[in-house]
C-alpha positions in Angstrom: -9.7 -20.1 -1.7 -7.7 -17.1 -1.4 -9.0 -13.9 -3.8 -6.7 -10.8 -4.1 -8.3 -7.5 -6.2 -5.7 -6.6 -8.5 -8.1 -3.6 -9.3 -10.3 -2.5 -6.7 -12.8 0.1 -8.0 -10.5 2.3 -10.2 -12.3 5.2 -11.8 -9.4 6.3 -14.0 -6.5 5.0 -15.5 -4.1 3.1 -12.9 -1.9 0.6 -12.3 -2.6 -1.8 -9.7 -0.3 -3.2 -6.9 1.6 -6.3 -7.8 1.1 -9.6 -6.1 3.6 -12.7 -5.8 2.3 -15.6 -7.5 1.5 -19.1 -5.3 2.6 -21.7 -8.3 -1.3 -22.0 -8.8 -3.8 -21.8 -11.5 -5.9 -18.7 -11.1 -9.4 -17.3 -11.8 -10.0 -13.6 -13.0 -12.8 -12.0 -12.8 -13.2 -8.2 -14.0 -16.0 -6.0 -13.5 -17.3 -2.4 -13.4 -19.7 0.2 -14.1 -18.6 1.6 -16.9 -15.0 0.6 -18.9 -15.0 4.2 -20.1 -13.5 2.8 -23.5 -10.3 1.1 -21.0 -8.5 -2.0 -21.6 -7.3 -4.1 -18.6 -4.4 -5.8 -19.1 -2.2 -8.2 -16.8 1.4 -7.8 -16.4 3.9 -10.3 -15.1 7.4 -9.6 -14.0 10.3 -12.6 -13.4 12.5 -9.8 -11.5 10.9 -8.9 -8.7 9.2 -6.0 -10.7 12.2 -4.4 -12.5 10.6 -5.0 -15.8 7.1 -6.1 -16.5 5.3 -7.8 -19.8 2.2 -8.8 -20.8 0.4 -12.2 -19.4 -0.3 -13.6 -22.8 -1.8 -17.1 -23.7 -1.9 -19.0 -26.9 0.6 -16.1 -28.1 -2.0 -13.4 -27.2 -1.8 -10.5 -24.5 -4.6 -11.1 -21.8 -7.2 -7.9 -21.9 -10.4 -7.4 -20.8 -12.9 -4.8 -22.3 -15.9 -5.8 -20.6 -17.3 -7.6 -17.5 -15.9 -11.3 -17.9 -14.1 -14.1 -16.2 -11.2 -16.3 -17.2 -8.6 -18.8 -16.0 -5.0 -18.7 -16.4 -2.6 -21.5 -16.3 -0.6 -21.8 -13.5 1.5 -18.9 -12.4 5.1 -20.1 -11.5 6.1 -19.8 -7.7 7.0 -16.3 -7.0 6.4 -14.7 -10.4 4.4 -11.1 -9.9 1.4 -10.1 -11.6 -0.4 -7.2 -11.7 -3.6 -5.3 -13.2 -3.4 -2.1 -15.7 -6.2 0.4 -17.0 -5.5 2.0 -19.8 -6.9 4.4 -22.4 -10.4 4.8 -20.5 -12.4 8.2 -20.0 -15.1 8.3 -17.6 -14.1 4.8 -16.2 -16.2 4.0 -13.1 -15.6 1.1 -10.4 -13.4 -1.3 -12.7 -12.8 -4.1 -10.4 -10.4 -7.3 -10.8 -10.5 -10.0 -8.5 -7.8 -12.9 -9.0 -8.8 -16.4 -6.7 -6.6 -19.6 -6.2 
């Protein structure tokens, strides 16, 4: 199982690098300290990162307030994600590992 951290211990607001998709189903998992009163959100771009919009699913953008895990439906081959914090204050060690 490969695991990327699209967040790795941010303590402010940041985005994360993007990653290139695999065609596969994923597993999230986001954690921290402390969300400082942050969202995380997941981005996907179709151009090679030119312009980037929210994962959604259902119709709804995928955020995460809070320590949690969740799955998303396959990814398409070569499509980029990525992990935002926004809107946090005093944000400590917000984490978010994406696995295969």
């Amino acid at each position: 199982m490969a695991t990327v951290r699209l967040l790795d211990n941010a303590n402010a607001d940041t985005t994360g690098s993007p990653v290139t998709g695999s065609g596969a189903s994923k597993s999230i998992t986001v954690f921290a300290d402390n969300f400082g009163g942050g969202t995380v959100t997941l981005e996907l771009s179709d151009d090679n990162g030119g312009h980037w919009v929210p994962v959604t699913q259902e119709g709804t953008a995928v955020t995460f307030v809070e320590n949690t895990s969740a799955f998303l439906r396959k990814l398409a081959q070569g499509q980029k994600i990525r992990a935002k914090l926004s809107g946090s204050s005093g944000a400590s060690n917000v984490t978010l590992v994406m696995a295969d």
